[in-house]
C-alpha positions as CSV (number, residue, x, y, z in Angstrom):
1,X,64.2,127.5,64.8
2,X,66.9,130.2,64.9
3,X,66.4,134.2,65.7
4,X,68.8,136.6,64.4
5,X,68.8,139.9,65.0
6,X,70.7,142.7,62.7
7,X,70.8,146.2,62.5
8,X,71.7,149.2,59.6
9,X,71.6,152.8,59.7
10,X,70.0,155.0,57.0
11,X,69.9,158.9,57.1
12,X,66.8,160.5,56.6
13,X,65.3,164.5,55.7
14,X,63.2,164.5,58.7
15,X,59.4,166.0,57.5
16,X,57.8,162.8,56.8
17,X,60.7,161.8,54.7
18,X,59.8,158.1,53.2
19,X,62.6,155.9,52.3
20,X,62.3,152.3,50.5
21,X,64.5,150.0,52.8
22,X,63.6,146.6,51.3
23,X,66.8,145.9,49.3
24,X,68.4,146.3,53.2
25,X,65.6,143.8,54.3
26,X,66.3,141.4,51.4
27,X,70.2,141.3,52.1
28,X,69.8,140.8,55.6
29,X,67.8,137.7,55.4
30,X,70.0,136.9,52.4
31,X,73.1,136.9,54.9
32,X,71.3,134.7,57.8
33,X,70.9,131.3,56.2
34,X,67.5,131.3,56.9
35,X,65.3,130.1,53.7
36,X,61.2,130.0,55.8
37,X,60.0,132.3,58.6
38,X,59.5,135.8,59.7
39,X,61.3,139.2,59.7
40,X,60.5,141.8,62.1
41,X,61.5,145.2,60.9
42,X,61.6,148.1,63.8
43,X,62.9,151.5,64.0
44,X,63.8,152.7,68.7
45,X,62.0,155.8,68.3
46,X,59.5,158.0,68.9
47,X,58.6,160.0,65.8
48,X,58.8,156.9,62.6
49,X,57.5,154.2,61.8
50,X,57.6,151.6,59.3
51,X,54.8,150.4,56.9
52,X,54.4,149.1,53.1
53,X,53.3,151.2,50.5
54,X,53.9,151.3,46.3
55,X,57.1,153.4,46.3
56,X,56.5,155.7,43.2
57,X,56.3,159.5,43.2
58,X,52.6,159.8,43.4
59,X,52.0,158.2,46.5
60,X,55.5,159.8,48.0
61,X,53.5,163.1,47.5
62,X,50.3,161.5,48.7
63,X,51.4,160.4,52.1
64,X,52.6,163.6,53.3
65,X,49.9,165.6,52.6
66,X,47.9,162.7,53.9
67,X,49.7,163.2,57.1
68,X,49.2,166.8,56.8
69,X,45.4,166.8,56.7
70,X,45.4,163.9,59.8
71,X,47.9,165.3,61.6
72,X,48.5,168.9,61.2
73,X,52.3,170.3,61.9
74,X,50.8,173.8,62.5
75,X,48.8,173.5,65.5
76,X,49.6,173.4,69.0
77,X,50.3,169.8,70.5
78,X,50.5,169.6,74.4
79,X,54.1,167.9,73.7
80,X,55.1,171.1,73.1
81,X,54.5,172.8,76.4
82,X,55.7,170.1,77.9
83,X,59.6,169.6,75.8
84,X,59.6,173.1,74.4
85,X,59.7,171.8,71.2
86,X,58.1,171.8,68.5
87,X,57.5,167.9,67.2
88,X,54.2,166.7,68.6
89,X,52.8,165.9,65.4
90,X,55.8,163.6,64.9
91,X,55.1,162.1,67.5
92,X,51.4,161.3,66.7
93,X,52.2,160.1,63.5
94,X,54.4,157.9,64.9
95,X,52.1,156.0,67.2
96,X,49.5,156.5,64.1
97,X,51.7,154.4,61.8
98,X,53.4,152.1,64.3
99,X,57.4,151.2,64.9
100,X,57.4,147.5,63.4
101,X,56.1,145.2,60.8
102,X,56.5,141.8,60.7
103,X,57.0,140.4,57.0
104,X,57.0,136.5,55.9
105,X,60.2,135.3,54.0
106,X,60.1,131.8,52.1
107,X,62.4,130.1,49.5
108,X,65.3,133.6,51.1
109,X,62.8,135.7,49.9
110,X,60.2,138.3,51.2
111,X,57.1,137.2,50.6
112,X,55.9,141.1,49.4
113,X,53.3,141.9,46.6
114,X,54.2,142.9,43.2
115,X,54.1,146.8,43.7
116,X,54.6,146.8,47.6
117,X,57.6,147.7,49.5
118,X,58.9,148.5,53.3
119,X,59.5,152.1,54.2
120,X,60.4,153.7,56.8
121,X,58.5,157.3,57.5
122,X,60.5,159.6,59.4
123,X,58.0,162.5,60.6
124,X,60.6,164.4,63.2
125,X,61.8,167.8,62.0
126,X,65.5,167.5,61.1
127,X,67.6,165.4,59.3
128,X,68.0,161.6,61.3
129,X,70.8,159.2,61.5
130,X,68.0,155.8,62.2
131,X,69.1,152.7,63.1
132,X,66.6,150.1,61.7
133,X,66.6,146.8,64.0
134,X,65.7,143.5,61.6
135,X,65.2,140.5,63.4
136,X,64.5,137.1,61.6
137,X,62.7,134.2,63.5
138,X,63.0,131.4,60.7
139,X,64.7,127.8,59.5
């Protein structure tokens, strides 16, 4: 049993900006060697998360309004008094949605269904340079 761990960086929009990272994913565990196991995929952070959705323009219009109705940007989060700024709802979203999945892998490859793929949500407010952390537990 070997773990690796691995890292890349992706730039997001900020605003609940969702960005397909499997392709990163794939040629990570394509890189390692390892054929069977498990890859964790985590984003150090506060204010994304990572999930697995159908990446096509429909639902990458749903989500965010989704978000919007759940977790409203234009109200007044306690967060705010307390940093002076203005990103609690990133923040709940966030810890909504979670900062890792874990994913099998067999035969080298992610074991995903047809129409799903790993995204990474970032709900801050500005533009983000994220460093995604993958780590593969495998043979």
């Amino acid at each position: 049993m070997s773990i690796l761990t691995r890292t890349f960086k992706i730039k997001t929009k900020g605003n609940t900006d969702i960005l397909n990272i499997t392709s990163e994913v794939q040629k990570i565990i394509n890189g390692s060697g390892l054929k069977e196991g498990q890859v964790l995929v985590f984003v150090p952070g506060s204010t994304a998360g990572i999930t697995t959705v159908e990446y096509e323009p429909g639902l990458l219009k749903d989500l965010p309004l989704a978000y919007d109705r759940i977790v409203p940007q234009d109200i007044e989060y306690a967060h705010h008094l307390t940093w002076g700024d203005h990103n609690g709802h990133a923040h709940v979203r966030a810890a909504f949605l979670g900062a890792s999945k874990a994913f099998p892998f067999s035969d080298g490859e992610l074991l995903l269904g047809t129409w799903q793929q790993i995204v990474l949500i970032d709900f801050d407010e500005y533009p983000r340079s994220r460093e995604i952390v993958v780590q593969l537990i495998g043979a």
